[in-house]
C-alpha positions in Angstrom: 7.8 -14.1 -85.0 10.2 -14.5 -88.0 7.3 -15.8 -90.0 4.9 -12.5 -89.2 3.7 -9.9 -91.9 5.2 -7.2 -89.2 9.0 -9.0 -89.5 8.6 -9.2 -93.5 7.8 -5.6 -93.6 10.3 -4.2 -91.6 13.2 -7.2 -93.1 11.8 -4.9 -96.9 13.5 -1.6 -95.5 17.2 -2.0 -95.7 19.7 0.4 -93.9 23.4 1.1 -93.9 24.8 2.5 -90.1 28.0 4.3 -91.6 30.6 4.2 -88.8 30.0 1.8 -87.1 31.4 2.7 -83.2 29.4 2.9 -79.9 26.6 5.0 -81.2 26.7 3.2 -84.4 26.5 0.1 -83.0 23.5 0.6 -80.3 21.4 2.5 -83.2 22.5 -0.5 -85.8 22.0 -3.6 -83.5 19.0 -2.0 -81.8 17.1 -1.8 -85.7 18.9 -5.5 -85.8 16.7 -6.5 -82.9 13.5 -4.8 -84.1 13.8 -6.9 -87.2 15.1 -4.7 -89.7 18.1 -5.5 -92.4 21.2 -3.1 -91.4 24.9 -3.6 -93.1 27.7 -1.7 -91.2 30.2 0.1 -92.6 33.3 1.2 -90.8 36.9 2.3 -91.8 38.8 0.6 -88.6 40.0 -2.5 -90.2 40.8 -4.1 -87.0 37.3 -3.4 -85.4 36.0 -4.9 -88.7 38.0 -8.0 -88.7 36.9 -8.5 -85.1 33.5 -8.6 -85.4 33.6 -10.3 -89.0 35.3 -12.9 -86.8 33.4 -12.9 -83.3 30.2 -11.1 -84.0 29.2 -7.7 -82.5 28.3 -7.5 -79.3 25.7 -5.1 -77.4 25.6 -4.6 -73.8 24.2 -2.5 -70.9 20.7 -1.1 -70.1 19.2 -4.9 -69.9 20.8 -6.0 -73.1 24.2 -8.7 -73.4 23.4 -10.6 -77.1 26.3 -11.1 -79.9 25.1 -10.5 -83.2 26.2 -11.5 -86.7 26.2 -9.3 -89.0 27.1 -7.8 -92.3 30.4 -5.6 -91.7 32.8 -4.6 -94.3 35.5 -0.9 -94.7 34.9 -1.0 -98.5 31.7 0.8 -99.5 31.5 -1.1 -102.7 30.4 -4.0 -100.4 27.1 -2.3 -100.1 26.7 -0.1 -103.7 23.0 0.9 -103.8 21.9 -0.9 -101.2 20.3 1.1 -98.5 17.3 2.7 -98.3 18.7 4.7 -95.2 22.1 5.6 -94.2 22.4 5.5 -90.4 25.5 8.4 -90.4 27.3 7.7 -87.1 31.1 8.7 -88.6 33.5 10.3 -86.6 33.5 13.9 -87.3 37.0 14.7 -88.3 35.8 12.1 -91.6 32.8 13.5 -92.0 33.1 14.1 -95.6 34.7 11.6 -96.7 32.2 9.4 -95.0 29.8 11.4 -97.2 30.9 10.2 -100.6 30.9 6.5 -99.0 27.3 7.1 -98.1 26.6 8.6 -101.4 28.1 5.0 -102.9 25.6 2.9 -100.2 22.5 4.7 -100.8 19.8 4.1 -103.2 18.7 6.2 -105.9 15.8 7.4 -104.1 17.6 6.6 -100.6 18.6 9.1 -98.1 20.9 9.8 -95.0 20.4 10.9 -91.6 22.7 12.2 -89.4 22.8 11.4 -85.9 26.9 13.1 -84.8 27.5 15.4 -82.3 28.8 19.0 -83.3 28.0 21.3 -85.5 29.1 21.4 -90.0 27.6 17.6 -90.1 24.4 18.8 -92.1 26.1 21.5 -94.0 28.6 18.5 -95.3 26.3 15.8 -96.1 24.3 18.1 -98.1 27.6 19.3 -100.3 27.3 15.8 -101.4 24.1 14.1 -101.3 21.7 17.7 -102.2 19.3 19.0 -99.5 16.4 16.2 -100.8 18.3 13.5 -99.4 19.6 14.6 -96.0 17.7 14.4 -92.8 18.8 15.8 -89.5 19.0 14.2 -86.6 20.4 14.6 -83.0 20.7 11.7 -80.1 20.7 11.7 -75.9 21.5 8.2 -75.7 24.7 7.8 -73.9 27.4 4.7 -75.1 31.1 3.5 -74.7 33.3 1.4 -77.5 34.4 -0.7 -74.8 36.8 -3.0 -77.2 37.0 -4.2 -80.9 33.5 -5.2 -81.6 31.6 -4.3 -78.4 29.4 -1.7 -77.9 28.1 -0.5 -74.4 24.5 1.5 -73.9 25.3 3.1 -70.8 22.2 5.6 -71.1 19.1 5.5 -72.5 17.5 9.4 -74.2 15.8 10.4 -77.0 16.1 10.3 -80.8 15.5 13.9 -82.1 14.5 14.1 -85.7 13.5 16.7 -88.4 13.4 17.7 -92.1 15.4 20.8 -92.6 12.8 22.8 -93.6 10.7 22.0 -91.1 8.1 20.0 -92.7 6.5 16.4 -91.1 7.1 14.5 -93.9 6.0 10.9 -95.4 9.4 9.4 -94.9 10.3 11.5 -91.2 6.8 9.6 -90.1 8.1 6.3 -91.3 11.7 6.9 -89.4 9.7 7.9 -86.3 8.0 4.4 -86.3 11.0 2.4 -87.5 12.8 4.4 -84.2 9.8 3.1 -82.1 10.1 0.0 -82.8 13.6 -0.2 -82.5 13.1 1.5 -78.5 15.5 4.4 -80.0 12.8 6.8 -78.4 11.8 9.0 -81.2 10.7 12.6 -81.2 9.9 14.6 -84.3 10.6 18.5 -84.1 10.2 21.2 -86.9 13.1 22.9 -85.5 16.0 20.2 -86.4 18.4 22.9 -86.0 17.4 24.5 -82.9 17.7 21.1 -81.4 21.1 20.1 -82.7 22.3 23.2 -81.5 21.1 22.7 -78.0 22.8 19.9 -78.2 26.2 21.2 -79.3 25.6 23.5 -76.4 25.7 20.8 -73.9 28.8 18.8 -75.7 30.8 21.8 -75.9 30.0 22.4 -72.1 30.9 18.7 -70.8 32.8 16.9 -73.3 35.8 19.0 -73.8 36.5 19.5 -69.9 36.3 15.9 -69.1 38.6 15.1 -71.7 41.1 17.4 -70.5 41.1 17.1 -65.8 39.8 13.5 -66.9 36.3 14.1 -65.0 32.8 12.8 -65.4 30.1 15.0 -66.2 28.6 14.5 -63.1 32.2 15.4 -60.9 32.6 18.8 -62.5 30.2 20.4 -60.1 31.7 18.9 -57.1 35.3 20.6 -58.3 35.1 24.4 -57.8 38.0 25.1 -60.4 36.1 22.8 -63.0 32.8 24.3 -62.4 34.2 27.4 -62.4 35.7 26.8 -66.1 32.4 25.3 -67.1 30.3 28.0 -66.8 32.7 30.4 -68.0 33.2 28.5 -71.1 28.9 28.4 -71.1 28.4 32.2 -71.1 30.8 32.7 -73.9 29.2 29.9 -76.3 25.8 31.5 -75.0 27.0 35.0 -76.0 27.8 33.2 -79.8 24.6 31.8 -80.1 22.6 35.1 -79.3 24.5 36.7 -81.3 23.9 34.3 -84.2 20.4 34.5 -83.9 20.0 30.9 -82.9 16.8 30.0 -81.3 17.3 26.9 -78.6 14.2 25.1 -76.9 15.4 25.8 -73.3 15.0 29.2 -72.5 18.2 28.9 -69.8 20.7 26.8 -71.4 23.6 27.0 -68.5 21.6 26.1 -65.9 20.1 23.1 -68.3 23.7 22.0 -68.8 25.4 22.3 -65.5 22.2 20.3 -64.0 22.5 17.7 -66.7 25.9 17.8 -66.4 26.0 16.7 -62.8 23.6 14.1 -62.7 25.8 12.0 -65.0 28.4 10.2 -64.4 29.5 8.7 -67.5 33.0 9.2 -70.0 31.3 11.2 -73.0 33.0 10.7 -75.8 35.9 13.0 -76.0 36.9 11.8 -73.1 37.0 7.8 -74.4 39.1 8.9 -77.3 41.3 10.8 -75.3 42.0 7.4 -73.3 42.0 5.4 -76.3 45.0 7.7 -78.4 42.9 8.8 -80.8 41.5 11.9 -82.2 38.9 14.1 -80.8 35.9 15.9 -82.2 37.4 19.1 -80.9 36.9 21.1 -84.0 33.1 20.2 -84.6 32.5 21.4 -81.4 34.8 24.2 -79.1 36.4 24.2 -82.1 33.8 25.1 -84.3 32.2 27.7 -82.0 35.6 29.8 -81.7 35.6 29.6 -85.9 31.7 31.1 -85.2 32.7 33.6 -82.7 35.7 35.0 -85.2 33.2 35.8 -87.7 31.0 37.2 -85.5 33.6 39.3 -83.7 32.5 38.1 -80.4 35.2 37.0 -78.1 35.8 33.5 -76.4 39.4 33.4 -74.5 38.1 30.9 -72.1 37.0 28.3 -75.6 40.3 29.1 -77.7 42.2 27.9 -74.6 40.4 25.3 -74.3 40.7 23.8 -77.6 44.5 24.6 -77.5 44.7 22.1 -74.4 42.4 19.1 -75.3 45.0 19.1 -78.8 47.8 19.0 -76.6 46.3 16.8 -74.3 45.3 14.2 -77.8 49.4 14.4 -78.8 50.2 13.6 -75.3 48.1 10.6 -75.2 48.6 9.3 -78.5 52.5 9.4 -78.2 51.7 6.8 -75.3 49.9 4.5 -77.8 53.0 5.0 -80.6 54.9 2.1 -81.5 57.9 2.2 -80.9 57.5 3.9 -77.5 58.8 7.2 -77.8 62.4 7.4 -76.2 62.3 10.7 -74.2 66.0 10.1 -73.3 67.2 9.9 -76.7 65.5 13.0 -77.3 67.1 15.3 -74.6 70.3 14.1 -76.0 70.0 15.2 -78.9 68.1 18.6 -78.0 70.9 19.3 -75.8 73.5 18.4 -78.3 71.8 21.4 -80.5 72.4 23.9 -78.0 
């Protein structure tokens, strides 16, 4: 009830959810409907203006609600303001969005991040210091269906850890603010471990359905794809071994390609493939061919695919130019050259 010691207690914590998107938006709304203060801060203009204007709305998994909230692109909005920075950015601006969480947060205030990929720690901590950083990894599943509506199409867990490994005060206090909020918290002195089991499984789904336009779960049912997928697995398998990374599932292929197939939703890369716009390609396939060159351990089967999920982004976001691209036009003029 809005007039319980429980609902003034958790309205006392204030957070920030910095990029505000699909996973932004369940994590955000979902504190929203626990009963915690959250402002949201995102640097699409026109997704801001839409739900300044029509509210934000949160579907799927039992839940259809608009909410109003606090929504700006101008970090000022929000100077010293949160106690916790929710850090959901894209990660091609991941350090950018940094500094703007740097603005947000308290004094004493600190960030957590909850992306995909790999480099997200490591840049948060060039700007914030190690003290206020706190890392983080999520299963839940969700789709930016338009401006200002968020989808939770699958419900996981919330991974969280210090980075050294300690169970602190504030990592306890998270935990139960995640519990209440049905986020499905688990804490784990291995915070890295588990974000690179994660980056595992992204780097074996996410990059393939974006480029034959797959689900997860239709890549086993296609011999070429699964074929491809678990070629691309050993290789990212042979990087991790032989950066001494220690994972919590013993056989990481066989974890993937069997979570693989039992889903059957767009992951992400996928959805911004459709939608024109850049990929996360370099945090993930990206970044493991980067780790694999300094390791001198070969990965054909990655560097091609990270060639093709570019080129497949510049095909798809020439459909979205305006004006439409005039092919004709440009054949004239090519052959004119020769």
């Amino acid at each position: 009830k809005a007039g319980s010691g429980l609902f003034q207690w958790r309205s006392g914590m204030r957070f920030c959810v910095v990029g505000a998107g699909a996973m932004g938006g369940v994590y955000g709304l979902s504190l929203i409907e626990a009963g915690y203060k959250v402002n949201f801060l995102d640097v699409n203009r026109d997704h801001v203006d839409v739900v300044k204007e029509n509210g934000f709305r949160l579907s799927g998994i039992g839940k259809q609600k608009v909410h109003k909230i606090n929504i700006s692109d101008n970090e000022n909005d929000f100077k010293n303001s949160a106690d916790v920075v929710l850090f959901h950015a894209h990660t091609t601006g991941t350090k950018s969005a940094a500094r703007s969480a740097a603005i947000v947060l308290k004094p004493d205030g600190y960030a957590i991040t909850l992306q995909n990929g790999i480099g997200n720690v490591e840049a948060l901590l060039q700007v914030l210091g190690a003290k206020r950083v706190v890392g983080g990894i999520s299963y839940h599943s969700a789709a930016l269906e338009d401006l200002g509506h968020v989808n939770h199409t699958n419900d996981g867990s919330t991974f969280i850890g210090e980075l050294d490994g300690t169970i602190s005060p504030r990592l306890k206090s998270l935990e139960n603010v995640f519990q209440n909020a049905l986020l499905s918290p688990k804490i784990t002195n291995d915070i890295l471990g588990v974000i690179w089991s994660k980056f595992i499984v992204n780097c074996g789904i996410n990059p393939l359905c974006a480029v034959t336009g797959l689900r997860s779960g239709e890549i086993s049912e296609n011999t070429a794809a699964d074929e491809m997928q678990t070629k691309i697995l050993e290789e990212i398998m042979a990087v991790v071994k032989a950066k001494g990374i220690q994972v919590p599932n013993k056989d990481m292929i066989s974890y993937v390609k069997d979570l693989s197939s039992s889903r059957y939703n767009k992951p992400s890369m996928l959805q911004h493939i459709e939608a024109g716009r850049l990929t996360e390609i370099d945090s993930l396939n990206g970044a493991l061919v980067s780790e694999a060159k300094a390791l001198n351990v070969s990965v054909p089967f990655n560097q091609a695919l990270v060639q093709l999920v570019k080129a497949r982004e510049f095909a798809m976001q020439q459909l979205f130019k305006e004006p439409k691209v005039d092919y004709e036009k440009l054949e004239r003029l090519a052959l004119q050259e020769k």
